[in-house]
BAKEVO-773670 format. One line per 3 residues: their letters; for each residue x, y, z of C-alpha. Coordinates in steps of 0.5 Angstrom, whole numbers, plus 500, padded with zeros to 3 digits. Example, Ala and Ser with C-alpha at 12.3 -4.5 7.8 and 13.67 -1.06 7.14 Angstrom:
BEGIN
AS> 525 491 516; 527 498 514 $
END
This chain:
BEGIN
XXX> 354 084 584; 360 081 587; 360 080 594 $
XXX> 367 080 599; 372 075 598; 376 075 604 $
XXX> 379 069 604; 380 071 595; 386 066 592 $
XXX> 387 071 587; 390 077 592; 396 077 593 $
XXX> 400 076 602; 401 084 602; 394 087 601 $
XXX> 391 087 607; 383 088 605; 380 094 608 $
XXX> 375 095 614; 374 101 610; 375 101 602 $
XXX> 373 110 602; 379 110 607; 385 115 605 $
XXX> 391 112 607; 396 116 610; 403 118 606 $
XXX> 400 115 601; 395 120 599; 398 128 599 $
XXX> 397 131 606; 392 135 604; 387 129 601 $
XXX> 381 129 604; 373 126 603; 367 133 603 $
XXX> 360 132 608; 358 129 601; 363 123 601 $
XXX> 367 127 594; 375 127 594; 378 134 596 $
XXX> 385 136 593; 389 141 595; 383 144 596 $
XXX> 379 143 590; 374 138 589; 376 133 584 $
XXX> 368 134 580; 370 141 578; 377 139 576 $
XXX> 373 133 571; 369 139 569; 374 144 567 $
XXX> 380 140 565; 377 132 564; 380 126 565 $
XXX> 385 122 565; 388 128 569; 395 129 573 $
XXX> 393 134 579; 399 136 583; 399 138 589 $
XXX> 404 144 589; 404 145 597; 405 138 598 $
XXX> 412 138 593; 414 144 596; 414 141 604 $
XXX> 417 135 601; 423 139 598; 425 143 604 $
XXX> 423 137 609; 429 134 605; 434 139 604 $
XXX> 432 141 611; 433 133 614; 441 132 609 $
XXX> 443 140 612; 442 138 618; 445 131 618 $
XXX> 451 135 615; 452 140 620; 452 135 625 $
XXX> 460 133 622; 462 140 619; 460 139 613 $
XXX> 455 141 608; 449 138 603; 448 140 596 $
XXX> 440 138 594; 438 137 587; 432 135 584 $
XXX> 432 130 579; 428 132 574; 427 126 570 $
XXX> 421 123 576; 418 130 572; 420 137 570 $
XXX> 416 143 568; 418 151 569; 413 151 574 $
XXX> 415 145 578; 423 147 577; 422 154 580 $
XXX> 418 151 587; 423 146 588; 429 152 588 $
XXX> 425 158 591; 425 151 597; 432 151 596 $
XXX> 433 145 592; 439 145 586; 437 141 579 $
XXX> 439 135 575; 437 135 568; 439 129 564 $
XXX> 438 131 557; 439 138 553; 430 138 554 $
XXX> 431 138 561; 436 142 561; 432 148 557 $
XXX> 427 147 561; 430 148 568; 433 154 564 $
XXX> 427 157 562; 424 157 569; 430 162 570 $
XXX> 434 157 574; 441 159 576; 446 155 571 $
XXX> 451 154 576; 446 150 581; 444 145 574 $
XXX> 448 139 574; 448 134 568; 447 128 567 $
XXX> 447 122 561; 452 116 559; 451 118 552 $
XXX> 450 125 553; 451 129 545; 456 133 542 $
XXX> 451 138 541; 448 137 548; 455 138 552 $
XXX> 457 144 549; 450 146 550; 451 146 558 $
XXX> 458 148 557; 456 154 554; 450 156 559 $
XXX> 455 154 565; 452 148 569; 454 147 576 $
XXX> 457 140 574; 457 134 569; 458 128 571 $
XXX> 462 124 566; 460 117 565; 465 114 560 $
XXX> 473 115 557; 470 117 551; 466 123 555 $
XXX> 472 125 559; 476 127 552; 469 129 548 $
XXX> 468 134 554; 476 136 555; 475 138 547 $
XXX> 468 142 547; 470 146 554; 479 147 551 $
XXX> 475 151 546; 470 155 550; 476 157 555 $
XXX> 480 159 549; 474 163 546; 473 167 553 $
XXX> 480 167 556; 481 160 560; 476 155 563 $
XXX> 475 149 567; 469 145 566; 466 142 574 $
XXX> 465 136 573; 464 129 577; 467 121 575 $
XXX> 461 117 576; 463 110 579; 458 104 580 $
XXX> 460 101 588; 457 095 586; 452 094 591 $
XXX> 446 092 588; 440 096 590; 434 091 593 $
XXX> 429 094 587; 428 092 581; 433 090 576 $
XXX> 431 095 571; 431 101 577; 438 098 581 $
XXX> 444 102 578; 451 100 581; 452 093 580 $
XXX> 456 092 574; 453 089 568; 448 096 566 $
XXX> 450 102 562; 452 106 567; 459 109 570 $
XXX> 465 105 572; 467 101 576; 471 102 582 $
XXX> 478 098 579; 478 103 573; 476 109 576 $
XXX> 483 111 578; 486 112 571; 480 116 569 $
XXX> 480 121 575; 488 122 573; 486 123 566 $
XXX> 481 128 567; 486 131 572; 491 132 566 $
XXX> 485 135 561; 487 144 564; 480 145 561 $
XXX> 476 140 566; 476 142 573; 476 135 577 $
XXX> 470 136 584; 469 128 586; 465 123 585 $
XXX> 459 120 584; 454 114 585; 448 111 585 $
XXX> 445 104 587; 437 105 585; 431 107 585 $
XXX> 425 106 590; 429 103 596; 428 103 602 $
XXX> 432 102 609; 440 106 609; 443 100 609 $
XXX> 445 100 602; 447 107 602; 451 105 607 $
XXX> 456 100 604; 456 103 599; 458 109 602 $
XXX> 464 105 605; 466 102 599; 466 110 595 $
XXX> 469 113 600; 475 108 600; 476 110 593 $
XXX> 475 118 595; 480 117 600; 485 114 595 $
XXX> 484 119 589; 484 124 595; 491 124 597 $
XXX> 493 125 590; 489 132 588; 483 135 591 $
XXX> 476 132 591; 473 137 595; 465 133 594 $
XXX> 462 126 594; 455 125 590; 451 119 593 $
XXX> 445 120 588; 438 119 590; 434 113 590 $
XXX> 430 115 597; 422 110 596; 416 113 598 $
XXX> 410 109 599; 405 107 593; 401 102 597 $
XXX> 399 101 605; 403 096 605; 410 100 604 $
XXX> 413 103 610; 418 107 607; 424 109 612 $
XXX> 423 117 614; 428 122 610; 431 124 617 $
XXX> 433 117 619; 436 116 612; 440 123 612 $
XXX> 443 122 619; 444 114 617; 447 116 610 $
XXX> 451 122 613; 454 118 618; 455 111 614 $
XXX> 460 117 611; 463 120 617; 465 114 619 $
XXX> 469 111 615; 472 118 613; 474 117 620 $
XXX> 477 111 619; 481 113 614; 483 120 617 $
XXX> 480 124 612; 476 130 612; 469 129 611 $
XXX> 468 133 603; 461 136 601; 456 131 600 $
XXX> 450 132 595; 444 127 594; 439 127 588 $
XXX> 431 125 590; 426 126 584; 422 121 587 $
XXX> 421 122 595; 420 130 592; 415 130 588 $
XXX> 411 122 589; 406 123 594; 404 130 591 $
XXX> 401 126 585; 394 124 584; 391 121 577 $
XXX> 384 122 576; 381 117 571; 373 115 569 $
XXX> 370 109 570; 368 106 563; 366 099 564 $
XXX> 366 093 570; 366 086 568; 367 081 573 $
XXX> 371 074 571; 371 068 574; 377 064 575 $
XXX> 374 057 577; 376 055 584; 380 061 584 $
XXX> 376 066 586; 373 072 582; 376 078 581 $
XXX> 372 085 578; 376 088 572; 374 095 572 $
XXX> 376 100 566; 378 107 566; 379 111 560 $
XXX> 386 112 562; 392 107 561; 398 106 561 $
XXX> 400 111 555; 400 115 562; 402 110 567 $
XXX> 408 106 565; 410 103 571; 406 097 572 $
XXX> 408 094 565; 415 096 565; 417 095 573 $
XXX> 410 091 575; 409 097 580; 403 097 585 $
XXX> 399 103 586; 392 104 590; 386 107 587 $
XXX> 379 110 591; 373 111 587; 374 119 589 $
XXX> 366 122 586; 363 119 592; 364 114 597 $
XXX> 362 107 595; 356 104 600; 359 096 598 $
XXX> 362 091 601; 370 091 599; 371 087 593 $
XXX> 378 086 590; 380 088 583; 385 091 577 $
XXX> 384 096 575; 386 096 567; 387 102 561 $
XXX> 383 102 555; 390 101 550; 390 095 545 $
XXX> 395 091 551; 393 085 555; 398 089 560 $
XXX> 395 094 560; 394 094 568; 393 101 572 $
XXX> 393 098 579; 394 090 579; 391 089 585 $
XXX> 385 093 590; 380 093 594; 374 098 592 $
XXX> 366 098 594; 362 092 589; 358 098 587 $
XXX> 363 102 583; 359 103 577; 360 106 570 $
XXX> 362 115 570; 365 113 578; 372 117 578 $
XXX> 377 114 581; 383 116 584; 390 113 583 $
XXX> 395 117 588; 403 117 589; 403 118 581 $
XXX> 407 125 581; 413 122 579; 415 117 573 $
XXX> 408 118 570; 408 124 566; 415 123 564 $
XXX> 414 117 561; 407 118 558; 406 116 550 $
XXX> 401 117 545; 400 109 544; 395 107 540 $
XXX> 395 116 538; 392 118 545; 394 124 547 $
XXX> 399 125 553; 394 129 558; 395 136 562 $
XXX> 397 137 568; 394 141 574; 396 144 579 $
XXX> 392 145 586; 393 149 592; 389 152 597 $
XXX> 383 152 593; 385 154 586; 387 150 579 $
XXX> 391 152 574; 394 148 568; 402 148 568 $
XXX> 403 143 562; 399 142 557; 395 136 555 $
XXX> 394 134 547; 389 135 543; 388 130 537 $
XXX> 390 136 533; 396 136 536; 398 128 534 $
XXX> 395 130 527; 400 136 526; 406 131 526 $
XXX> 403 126 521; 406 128 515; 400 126 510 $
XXX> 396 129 514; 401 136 513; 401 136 506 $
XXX> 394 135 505; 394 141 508; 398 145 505 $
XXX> 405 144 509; 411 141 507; 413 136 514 $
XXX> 417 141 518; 411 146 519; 412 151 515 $
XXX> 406 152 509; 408 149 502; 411 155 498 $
XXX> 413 159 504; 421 156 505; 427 160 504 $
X> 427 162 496 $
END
């Protein structure tokens, strides 16, 4: 058994080893995270041995009571940093951190409008009954087929991302107005600020060289194109400066820089509402201190009023798009322990690998951003001192890390459960079949109960897409049984 290490080489400066490796840190696990008198972890008000029971694992458990305070705690704090300067807030969900019927209906029953960025998203919004008009749709290389699609439906919004979107999209909705008597499409420009997100490259979203948006210096001859296009209805602008941020101030300077531009294309049409995005971080480690929602409204709202003030123009609408800050925290995966092996790295130290049946076809973030996650063993309270691990997937990649760096009991052992929190958000949504593992359900937990509100796969299921497999059993690859096709 590996004993504990304080002065380990191998952690890194920001992991602090714990006094207690059972504990639950606050505001990284939901609210209603909690040990039983028998040491097991309770979510939402279910054991984590009867959701190993009935559902398996690996297994995403959402905490539906958790997701819901986090949406009215953040269209609670931006209405109200609105309010304070005569204005209002419009809420979306992005629906990219994770979207399912059920997860689309608690965000809007709390009061929350969605973003969808492709026609799956948008189907999904709109099976849950999600009101059209409270839909905005995002993309920059959103289809032909997907655009006449919203415009059909009629989504709140569009944001276009292109010169090419804005004739693409003047085109579809001319024909929708001339079939139902006149038209106009609602639509945002979306522009890059140029400030740089202090997050990961990939995730930062407003400087110049990325994919999305325009830059400031060329949206004016858009937004005059747009506003000579009879069927699109120009609303404002949109800008988003990344993912995972913490603090106001980037929000801010690039608030200032947005609102100089809306100030300008102001004073030659109406641009009646600001989009700011989202972006807002939450934490993933004990080490993160993510800034409160309310001191980010009220920063945000303020760092806009201001410069309006300047400029002596009416404070516009704003909207906001948090997916992460909404739904993060309420997310905990639930994986076995397999194997532990201790390796030595010499004078470095020794680290505990410890293999879960799980990976990284149902957490990508750490291979594609280095995110950190936490873990706990969760079928029971480890009696060892704390000892640093990985924990690592069962994939065929050496990258395969679920958490990177850890500190958990030296008793962790073969058939333990162990609970990765914070995992609401971008963990589904961007799961795969790597190495044909099937993509896994989700639960959903509140007071007391469990139910499955997405399905996990079966092998079943991955056999039935293979087309070899189909036409042995008889089907032609689209599903349908040899002989059974239209005549």
């Amino acid at each position: 058994m590996l004993s504990a290490s304080p002065d380990d080489a191998l952690a890194p400066e920001w992991l602090e080893e714990p006094a207690d490796p059972n504990a639950l840190a606050p505001g990284v696990w939901p609210a209603s995270a909690e040990r039983d008198d028998d040491g097991g972890l309770r979510i939402g008000g279910v054991g984590v041995a009867e959701l190993r029971a009935r559902f398996g694992t690996p297994l995403y458990v959402l905490d539906e009571a958790e997701v819901r305070t986090h949406a009215a705690r953040i269209r609670a704090a931006f209405d109200a940093a609105a309010a304070a300067h005569g204005t209002e807030a419009r809420v979306y969900y992005a629906g990219k951190a994770f979207l399912s019927t059920e997860v689309a209906r608690w965000v809007t029953e709390e009061g929350l409008r969605i973003d969808v960025c492709s026609r799956g998203e948008l189907e999904v919004a709109l099976a849950a009954g999600v009101e059209p008009g409270r839909i905005g749709f995002h993309g920059n290389n959103k289809s032909v087929s997907e655009l006449e699609r919203a415009v059909e439906v009629g989504v709140g919004s569009i944001v276009l991302d292109s010169a090419i979107e804005i004739e693409r999209l003047g085109a579809i909705a001319e024909r929708r107005g001339a079939a139902h008597g006149g038209f106009a499409q609602p639509v945002l420009l979306r522009v890059n600020s140029g400030v740089h997100a202090e997050t990961h490259d990939f995730l930062a979203t407003a400087h110049e060289d990325q994919k999305f948006g325009t830059p400031l210096e060329l949206a004016p001859a858009l937004v005059d194109r747009i506003r000579e296009i009879p069927s699109l209805d120009l609303l404002g602008l949109h800008c988003h400066i990344g993912s995972q941020i913490f603090g106001a101030s980037g929000f801010a300077e690039s608030a200032s820089r947005v609102v100089e531009l809306h100030a300008e294309l102001s004073a030659r049409g109406p641009l009646p509402l600001l989009n700011l995005g989202g972006g807002f971080g939450i934490a993933y480690t004990s080490a993160d201190d993510p800034t409160p929602i309310e001191e980010l409204a009220t920063s945000i709202v303020d760092a806009v009023a201001q410069e309006c003030e300047v400029r002596g123009i009416p404070i516009p609408i704003l909207a906001f798009e948090p997916g992460r800050a909404v739904i993060g925290q309420a997310g905990v995966t639930l994986y076995e322990v397999g194997t532990t092996k201790p390796v030595s790295l010499g004078d470095r130290g020794e680290r505990l690998y410890v293999s879960v049946d799980g990976g990284m076809s149902d957490n990508a973030r750490p291979a594609l951003y280095g995110a950190q996650y936490s873990a706990r063993i969760a079928s029971r309270e480890g009696t060892g001192d704390p000892v640093l691990v990985r924990v690592v997937g069962s994939h065929c990649e050496s990258g395969d890390v679920v958490v990177d760096h850890e500190y958990l009991p030296s008793d962790v052992t073969p058939g333990d459960l162990l609970a990765v929190p914070a995992t609401g958000a971008y963990c589904h949504a961007l799961s795969s079949n790597y190495n044909h593992v099937p993509r896994r359900a989700v639960v959903a937990v509140r007071d007391g109960r469990a139910r499955v509100i997405v399905r996990g796969e079966t092998l079943d299921d991955l056999l039935s897409r293979d087309v070899g497999f189909a036409a042995s059993a008889g089907e032609d690859g689209t599903g349908a049984r040899t002989g059974e096709g239209e005549a």
